[in-house]
N, C-alpha and C positions, 0 to 999 in steps of 0.2 A: 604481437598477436599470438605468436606461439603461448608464451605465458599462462596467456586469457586464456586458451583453448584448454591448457591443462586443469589453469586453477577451476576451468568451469566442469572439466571431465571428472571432476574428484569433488566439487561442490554438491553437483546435482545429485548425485544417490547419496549425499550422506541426507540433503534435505530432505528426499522422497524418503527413503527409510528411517530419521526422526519424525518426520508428520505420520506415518504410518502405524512406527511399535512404540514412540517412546512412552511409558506411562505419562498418564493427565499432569501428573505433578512434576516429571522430569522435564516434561513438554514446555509447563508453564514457567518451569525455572530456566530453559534454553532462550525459550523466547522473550523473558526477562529480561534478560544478559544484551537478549541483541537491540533491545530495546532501549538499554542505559546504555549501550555504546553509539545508536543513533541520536541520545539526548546529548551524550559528550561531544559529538561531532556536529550537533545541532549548534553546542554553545560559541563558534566557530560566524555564526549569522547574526546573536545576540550583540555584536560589537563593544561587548562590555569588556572592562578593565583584566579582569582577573576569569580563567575560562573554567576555574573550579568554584568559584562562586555564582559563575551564572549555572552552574550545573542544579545549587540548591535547590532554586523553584520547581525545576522539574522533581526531584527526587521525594522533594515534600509531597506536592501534588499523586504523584506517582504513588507515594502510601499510604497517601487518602482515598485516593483509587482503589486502592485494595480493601480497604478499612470499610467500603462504601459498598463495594458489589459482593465482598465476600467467594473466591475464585474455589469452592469445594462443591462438590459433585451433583451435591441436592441443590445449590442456588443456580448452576449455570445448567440443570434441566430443567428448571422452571425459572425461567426468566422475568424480571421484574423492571417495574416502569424505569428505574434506575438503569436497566441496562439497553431498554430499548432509546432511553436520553442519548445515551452514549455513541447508539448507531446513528440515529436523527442528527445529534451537533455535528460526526463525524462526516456525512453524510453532505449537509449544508454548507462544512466547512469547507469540502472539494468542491461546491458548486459554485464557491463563492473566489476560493484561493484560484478557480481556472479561469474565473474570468482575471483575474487581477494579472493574471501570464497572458493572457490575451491582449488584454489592454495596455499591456505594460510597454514604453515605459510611463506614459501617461499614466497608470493608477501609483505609479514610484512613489512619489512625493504624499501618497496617504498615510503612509505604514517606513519607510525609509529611516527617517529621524527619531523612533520611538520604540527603546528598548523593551517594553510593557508590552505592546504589539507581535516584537520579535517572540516573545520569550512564549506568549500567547501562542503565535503559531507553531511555535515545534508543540507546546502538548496536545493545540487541535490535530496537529500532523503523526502525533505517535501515538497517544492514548488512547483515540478510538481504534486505530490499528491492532495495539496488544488483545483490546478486549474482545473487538470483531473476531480476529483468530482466535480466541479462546473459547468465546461462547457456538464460535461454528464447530471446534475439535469437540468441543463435549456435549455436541446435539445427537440426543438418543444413544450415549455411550452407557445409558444403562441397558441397553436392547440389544444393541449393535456393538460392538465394539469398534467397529472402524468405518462407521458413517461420518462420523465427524470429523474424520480424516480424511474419506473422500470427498469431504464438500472442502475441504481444505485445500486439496491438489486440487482439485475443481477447478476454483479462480486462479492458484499456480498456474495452472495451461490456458486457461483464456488471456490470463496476463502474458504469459510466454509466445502464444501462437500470436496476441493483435501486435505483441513488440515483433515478433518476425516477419508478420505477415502487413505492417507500415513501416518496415525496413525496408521490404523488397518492392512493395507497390511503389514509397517515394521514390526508389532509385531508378523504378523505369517509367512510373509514369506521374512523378512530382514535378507540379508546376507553380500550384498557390500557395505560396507560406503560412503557416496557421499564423505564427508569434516571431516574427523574423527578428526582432529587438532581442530574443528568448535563446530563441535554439533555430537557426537559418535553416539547419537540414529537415527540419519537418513540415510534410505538406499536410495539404487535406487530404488530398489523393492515398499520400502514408496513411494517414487517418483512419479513410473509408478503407481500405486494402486491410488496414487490420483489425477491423471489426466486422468484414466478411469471411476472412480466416477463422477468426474466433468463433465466429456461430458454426461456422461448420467442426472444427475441433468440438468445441462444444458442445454440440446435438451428439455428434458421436462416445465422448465420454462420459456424458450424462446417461446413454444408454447402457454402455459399458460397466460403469458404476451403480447402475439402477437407483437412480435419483428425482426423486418426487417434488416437483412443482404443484403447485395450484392450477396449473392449463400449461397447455403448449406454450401458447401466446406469453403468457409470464413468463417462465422460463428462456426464451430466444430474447424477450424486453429487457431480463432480466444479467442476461450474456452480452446484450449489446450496452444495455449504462455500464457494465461492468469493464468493456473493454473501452469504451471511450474514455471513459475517466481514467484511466490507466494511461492514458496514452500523453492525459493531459496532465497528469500526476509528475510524470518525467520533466514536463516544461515547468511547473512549481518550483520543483529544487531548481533544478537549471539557472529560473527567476532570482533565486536567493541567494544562487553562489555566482553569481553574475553582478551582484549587489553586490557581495564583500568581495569579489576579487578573487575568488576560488577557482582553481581546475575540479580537484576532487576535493569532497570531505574528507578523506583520509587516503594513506596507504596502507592499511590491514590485509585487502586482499590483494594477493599481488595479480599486476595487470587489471584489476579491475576496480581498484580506488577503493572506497569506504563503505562502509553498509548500507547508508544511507545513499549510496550511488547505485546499490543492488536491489534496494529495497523502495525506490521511489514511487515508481508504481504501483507495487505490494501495497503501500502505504494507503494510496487512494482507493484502490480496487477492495480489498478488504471490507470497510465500513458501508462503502456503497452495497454491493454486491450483499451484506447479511443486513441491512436495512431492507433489503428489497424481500429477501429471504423470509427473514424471519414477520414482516410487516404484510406481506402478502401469499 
């Protein structure tokens, strides 16, 4: 626990202060980096032979990616159907990956046996991840310079306050299991406990940051899908290192296992949260 406490007390301003100053370009090559090391730790569920050959799909894919939305200044402020596909697949993928933690292990034997599958979900799992942060960092960064950084911490603390705030609710007042085949320790109760934390975090930062919705109502809608899914994002992975027999995807971070152990709900919250954004 010690560990955790440190690597987290040294994590967290280096993240708050690269989302904040690092140029667009430095940003997008950080988050690059962290995104082929989620693909690496991905190929860990692909249960394929060789885990540098299951890296290729992603990394192809990954440069078609790029080749496709084109990541410079003038296409990510104006956004294009290509990039709003990206938030929509992202988007349905979490709607679709939470039920399969829900139901699981009955929905197992869909997606279990079939590397094709696997290999499919890590890039619905990290592709629209990368893009949703990037096209949120560089919303109105011709105007603002750090709008699009604050919408970026934005879902950072709604994700941070509904993981805190369904930690402390399940521990006093968890009784119902969301996905007990998944992850025992989370309830509903965690659940609702950290998506009433998040709106109130939320309301307040959004203030703080002077951040513009289309209505109230959208914005509080838009905090609450963003914190559910988040919550349900954790049980995802969980799902699939549960499947191959995993504790963590990795040890990079000490005490706190692999990126994609840091990043699972970032994962989900992201696409959801600038679909809703950018769409309404």
């Amino acid at each position: 626990m010690k560990q955790r406490i440190i690597t987290a007390l040294i994590l967290a301003p280096l993240v708050i202060l690269g989302i904040l100053y690092l140029p667009l370009a430095w940003f997008l090559f950080a988050l690059a980096v962290i995104t082929l090391i989620g693909f690496w730790e991905w190929t860990q569920f692909v249960n394929a032979k060789s885990r540098h050959l299951a890296l290729i799909p992603s990394l192809v894919v990954g440069a078609a990616s790029f080749a496709w939305l084109h990541p410079d200044m003038n296409s990510l402020n104006h956004l294009t159907s290509a990039h709003y596909s990206f938030l929509l697949v992202g988007t349905l993928w979490w709607v679709a990956s939470s039920y399969l933690a829900i139901t699981y292990p009955k929905s197992r034997p869909w997606w279990e046996n079939s590397r094709v599958l696997r290999h499919i979900f890590g890039l619905l799992t990290l592709l629209p991840f990368y893009w949703s942060v990037v096209c949120l960092r560089a919303e109105s960064m011709d105007i603002d310079a750090l709008h699009g950084a604050k919408l970026v911490l934005f879902v950072c603390l709604i994700v941070w306050s509904a993981d805190s705030g369904a930690y402390f609710a399940g521990k006093r007042f968890g009784k119902r299991k969301m996905a007990p085949a998944v992850s025992p320790n989370k309830t509903i109760e965690g659940l609702m406990g950290g998506m009433v934390i998040s709106v109130v975090v939320g309301g307040v930062v959004a203030s703080c940051f002077e951040l513009h919705f289309s209505s109230a109502l959208m914005m509080y809608v838009t905090i609450l899908c963003t914190a559910g899914i988040s919550v349900l994002g954790d049980l995802v992975e969980s799902m699939f290192k549960r499947v191959s027999n995993i504790k963590d995807s990795s040890h990079i971070i000490p005490g706190h296992g692999g990126i994609l152990d840091r990043i699972d709900s970032l994962t989900a919250a992201f696409p959801v949260f600038a679909f809703l954004y950018f769409f309404f």
